[in-house]
C-alpha positions in Angstrom: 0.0 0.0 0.0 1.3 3.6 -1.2 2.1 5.4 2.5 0.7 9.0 2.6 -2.1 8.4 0.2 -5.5 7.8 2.4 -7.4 4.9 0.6 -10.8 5.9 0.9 -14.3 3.9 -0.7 -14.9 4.0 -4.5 -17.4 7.1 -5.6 -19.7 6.4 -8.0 -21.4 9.9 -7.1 -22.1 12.6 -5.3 -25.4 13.9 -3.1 -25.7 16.8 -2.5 -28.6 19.5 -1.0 -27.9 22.6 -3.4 -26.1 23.4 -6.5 -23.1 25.6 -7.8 -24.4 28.6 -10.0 -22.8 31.7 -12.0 -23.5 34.7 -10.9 -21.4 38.2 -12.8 -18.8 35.8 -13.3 -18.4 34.2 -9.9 -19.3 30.9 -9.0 -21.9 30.7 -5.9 -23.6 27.6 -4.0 -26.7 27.7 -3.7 -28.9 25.8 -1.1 -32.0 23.9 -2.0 -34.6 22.0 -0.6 -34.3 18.7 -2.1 -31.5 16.2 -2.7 -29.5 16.3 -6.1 -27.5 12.7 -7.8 -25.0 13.8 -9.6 -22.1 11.8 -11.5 -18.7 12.4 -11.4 -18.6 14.4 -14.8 -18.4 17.7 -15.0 -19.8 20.0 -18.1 -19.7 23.7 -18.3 -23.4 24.3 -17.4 -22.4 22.1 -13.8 -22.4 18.8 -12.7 -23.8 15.5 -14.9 -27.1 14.0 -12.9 -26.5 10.5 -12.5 -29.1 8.1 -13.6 -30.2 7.0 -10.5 -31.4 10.9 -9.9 -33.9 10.5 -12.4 -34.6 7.0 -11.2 -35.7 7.8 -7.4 -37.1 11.1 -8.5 -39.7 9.0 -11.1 -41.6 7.8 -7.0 -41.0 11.4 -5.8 -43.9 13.8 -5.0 -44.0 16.4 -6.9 -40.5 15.5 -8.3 -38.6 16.4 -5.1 -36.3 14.1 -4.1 -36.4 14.2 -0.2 -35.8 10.5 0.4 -32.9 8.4 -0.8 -33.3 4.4 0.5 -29.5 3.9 1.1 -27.2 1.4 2.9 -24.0 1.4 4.8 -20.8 0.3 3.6 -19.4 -0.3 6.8 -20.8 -1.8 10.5 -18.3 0.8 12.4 -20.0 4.3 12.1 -17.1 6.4 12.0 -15.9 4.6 9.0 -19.2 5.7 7.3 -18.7 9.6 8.4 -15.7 10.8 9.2 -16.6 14.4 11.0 -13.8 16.9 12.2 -12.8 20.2 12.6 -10.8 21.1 9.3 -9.3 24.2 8.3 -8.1 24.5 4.3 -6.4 26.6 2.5 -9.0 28.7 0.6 -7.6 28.5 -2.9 -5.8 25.0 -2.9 -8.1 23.4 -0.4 -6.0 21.3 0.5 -6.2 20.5 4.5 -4.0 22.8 6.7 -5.1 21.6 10.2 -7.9 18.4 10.8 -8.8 18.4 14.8 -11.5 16.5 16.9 -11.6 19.3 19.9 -8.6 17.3 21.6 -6.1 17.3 19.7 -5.3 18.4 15.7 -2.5 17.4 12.9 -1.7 20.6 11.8 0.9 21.5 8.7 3.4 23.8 10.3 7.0 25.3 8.9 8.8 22.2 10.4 6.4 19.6 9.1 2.9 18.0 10.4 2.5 18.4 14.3 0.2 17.2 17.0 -1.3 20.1 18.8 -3.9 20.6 21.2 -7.7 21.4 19.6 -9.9 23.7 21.2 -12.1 23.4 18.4 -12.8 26.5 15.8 -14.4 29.5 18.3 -11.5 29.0 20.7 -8.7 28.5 17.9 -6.2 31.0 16.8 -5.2 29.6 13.8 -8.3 29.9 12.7 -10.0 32.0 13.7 -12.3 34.3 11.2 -14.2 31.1 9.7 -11.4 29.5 8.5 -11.7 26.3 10.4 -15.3 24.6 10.2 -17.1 21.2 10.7 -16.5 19.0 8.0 -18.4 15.7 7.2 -17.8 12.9 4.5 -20.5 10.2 4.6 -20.5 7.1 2.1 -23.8 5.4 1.3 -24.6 2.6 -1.0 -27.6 3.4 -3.5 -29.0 1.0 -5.5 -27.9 -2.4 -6.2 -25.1 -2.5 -8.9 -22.2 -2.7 -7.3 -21.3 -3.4 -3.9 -18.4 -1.6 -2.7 -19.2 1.7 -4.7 -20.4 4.6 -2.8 -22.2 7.9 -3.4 -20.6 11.0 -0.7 -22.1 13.5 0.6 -19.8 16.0 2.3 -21.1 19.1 4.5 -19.7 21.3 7.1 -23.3 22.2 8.9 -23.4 21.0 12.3 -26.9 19.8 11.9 -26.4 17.4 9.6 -23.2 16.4 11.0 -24.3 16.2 14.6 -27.6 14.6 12.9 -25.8 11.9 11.0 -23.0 10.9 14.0 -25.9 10.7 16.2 -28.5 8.2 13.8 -25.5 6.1 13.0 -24.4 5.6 16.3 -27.2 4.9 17.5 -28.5 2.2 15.0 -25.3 0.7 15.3 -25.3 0.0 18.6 -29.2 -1.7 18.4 -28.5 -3.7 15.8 -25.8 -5.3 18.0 -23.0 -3.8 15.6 -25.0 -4.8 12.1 -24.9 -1.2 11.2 -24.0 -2.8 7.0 -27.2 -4.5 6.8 -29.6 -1.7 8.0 -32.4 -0.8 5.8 -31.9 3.0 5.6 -32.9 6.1 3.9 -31.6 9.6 4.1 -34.0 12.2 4.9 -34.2 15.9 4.3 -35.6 18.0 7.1 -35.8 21.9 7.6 -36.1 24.2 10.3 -35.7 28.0 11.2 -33.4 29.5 13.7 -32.8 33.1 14.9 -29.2 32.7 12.9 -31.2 32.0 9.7 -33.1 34.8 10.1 -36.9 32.8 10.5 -36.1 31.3 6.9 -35.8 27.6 6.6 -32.3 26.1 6.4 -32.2 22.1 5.5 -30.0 19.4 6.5 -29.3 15.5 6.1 -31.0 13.1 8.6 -30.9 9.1 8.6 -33.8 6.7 9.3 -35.1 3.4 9.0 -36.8 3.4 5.8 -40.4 4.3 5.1 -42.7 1.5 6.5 -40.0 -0.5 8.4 -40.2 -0.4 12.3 -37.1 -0.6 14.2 -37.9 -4.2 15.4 -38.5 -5.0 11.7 -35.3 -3.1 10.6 -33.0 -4.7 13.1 -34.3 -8.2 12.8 -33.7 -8.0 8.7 -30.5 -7.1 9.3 -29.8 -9.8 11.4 -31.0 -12.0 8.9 -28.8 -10.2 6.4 -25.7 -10.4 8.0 -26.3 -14.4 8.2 -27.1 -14.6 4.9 -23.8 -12.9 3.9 -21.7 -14.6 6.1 -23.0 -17.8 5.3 -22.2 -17.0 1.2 -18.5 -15.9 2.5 -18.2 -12.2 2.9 -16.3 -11.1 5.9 -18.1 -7.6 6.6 -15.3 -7.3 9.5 -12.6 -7.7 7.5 -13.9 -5.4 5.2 -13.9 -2.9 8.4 -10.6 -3.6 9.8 -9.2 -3.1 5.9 -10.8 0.2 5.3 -9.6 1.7 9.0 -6.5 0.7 8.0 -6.7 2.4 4.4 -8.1 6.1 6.2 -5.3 6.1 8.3 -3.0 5.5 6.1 -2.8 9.5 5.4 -1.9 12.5 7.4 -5.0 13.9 6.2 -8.0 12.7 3.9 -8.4 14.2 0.6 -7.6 13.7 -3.1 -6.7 16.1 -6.0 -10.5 16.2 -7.1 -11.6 17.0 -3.8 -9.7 20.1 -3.3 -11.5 22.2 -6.2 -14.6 21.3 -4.5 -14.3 22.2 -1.5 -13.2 25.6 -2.5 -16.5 26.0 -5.3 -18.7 24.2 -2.9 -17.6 26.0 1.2 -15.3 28.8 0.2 -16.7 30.7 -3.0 -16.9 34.1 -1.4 -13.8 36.2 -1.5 -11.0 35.0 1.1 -10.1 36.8 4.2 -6.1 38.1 4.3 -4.4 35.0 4.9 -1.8 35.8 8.1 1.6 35.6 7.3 2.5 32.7 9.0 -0.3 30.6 7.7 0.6 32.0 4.4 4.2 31.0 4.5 2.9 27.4 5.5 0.4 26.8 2.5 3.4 28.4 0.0 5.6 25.8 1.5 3.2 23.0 0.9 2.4 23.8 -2.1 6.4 23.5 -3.5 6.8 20.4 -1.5 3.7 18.6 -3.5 4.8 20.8 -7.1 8.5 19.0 -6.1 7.0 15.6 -5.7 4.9 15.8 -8.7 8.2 16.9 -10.7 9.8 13.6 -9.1 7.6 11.3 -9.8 7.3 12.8 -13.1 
């Protein structure tokens, strides 16, 4: 296995709860009230919808897709989201500093160190809205193939604290069948005094429409036999993809970066400090010198 490269689950697709738009030139999220399936393709005009957009949207009311029946890769929850405090560089975004609120891996002049995290109001470094929540979950959707995943990736703390809550949770009845748990994302709105009375949406996980919990849980247990007895080992699946996340200082890929900076960092960047400047200028020539390596 390469070191220093995180290996993470195939994406087949992306979810996501709004869309990029133009705007006098400049590139803008926009939020939405529904879920969007997009492929990994990218045309001028945005992102490629995947075909399994306009397959769940067909049984949607009115055409809005607020429901997607999805399943878990993994029976260890944090393997299915990985949540932490993450500041990036806003025009790379590559990962300067990844923290839990105890303790962060943070790129400094003499190389990644282990520092203490107060998490990002407390925080120095980044302070100004530089460091925020941020939240990768991997779902299954539809049946063709079984390790590929769709991601949805969000820095709101309601759909993060939402999500880490649900999964833990259904692990733990399930008796650690988390894999075989039939689930379905769920948008949800509310107002706050922050959103100014208008509604703001985020991502929510349930047991899919119809299916008690005692239904739920008892299916997965009769899943999980099933699978075991036709020879998949779910927990070596586990134990191989812990292994594969921490096999990087921190996880991203080169495809990742540009959305993260369309996608949570569109507006026009604060004035970087000059120390964190000095650090993103020198990671940038250590990766442009490994690139010119490895040719």
């Amino acid at each position: 296995m390469i070191k220093g490269l995180a290996i993470t689950p195939p994406v087949l697709g992306r979810i996501s709860i709004g869309r990029v738009v133009e705007k006098n030139g400049i590139r803008l999220p926009q939020k939405d009230d529904q879920f969007t399936i997009t492929s990994q393709i990218q045309e001028k005009d945005g992102w490629v919808l995947h075909p399994m957009d306009e397959e769940l949207r067909k049984d949607a009311p009115n055409s809005k897709l607020r429901t997607i029946p999805v399943r878990m890769l993994f029976n260890d929850a944090d393997l299915n989201l990985r949540a932490e405090y993450t500041m990036f560089d806003r025009k790379s975004g590559r990962p300067v500093c990844v923290g839990n609120g105890d303790t962060c891996k943070r790129l400094t002049q003499s190389g990644v160190q282990s520092l203490p995290c107060p998490g990002p109001t407390l925080c120095e470094f980044g302070k100004g809205g530089l460091c925020k929540p941020y939240g990768r979950l991997n779902v299954k959707v539809g049946d063709d193939d079984d390790l590929g995943t769709f991601i949805f990736r969000t820095t709101g703390y309601n759909s993060i604290r939402t999500l880490a809550a649900r999964l833990s949770y259904y692990q733990a009845v399930s008796g650690g069948l988390l894999a075989y748990m039939p689930l379905e994302l769920k948008l949800r709105g509310k107002s706050t005094t922050q959103s100014h009375r208008t509604p703001i949406y985020y991502v929510d996980l349930v047991i899919q429409e119809g299916v008690s919990l005692q239904e739920a849980v008892a299916e997965a247990r009769e899943k999980a036999r099933q699978v075991k007895e036709e020879g998949v080992d779910q927990a070596a699946l586990d134990a191989t993809a812990a292994r594969g996340f921490g096999n990087a200082l921190f996880e991203y890929d080169e495809d990742e970066m540009s959305q993260v900076v369309e996608e949570f960092y569109s507006t026009a960047p604060r004035e970087e400090s000059p120390d964190h400047s000095s650090v993103v200028s020198k990671l940038r020539r250590d990766i442009d010198s490994a690139k010119s390596i490895s040719g």
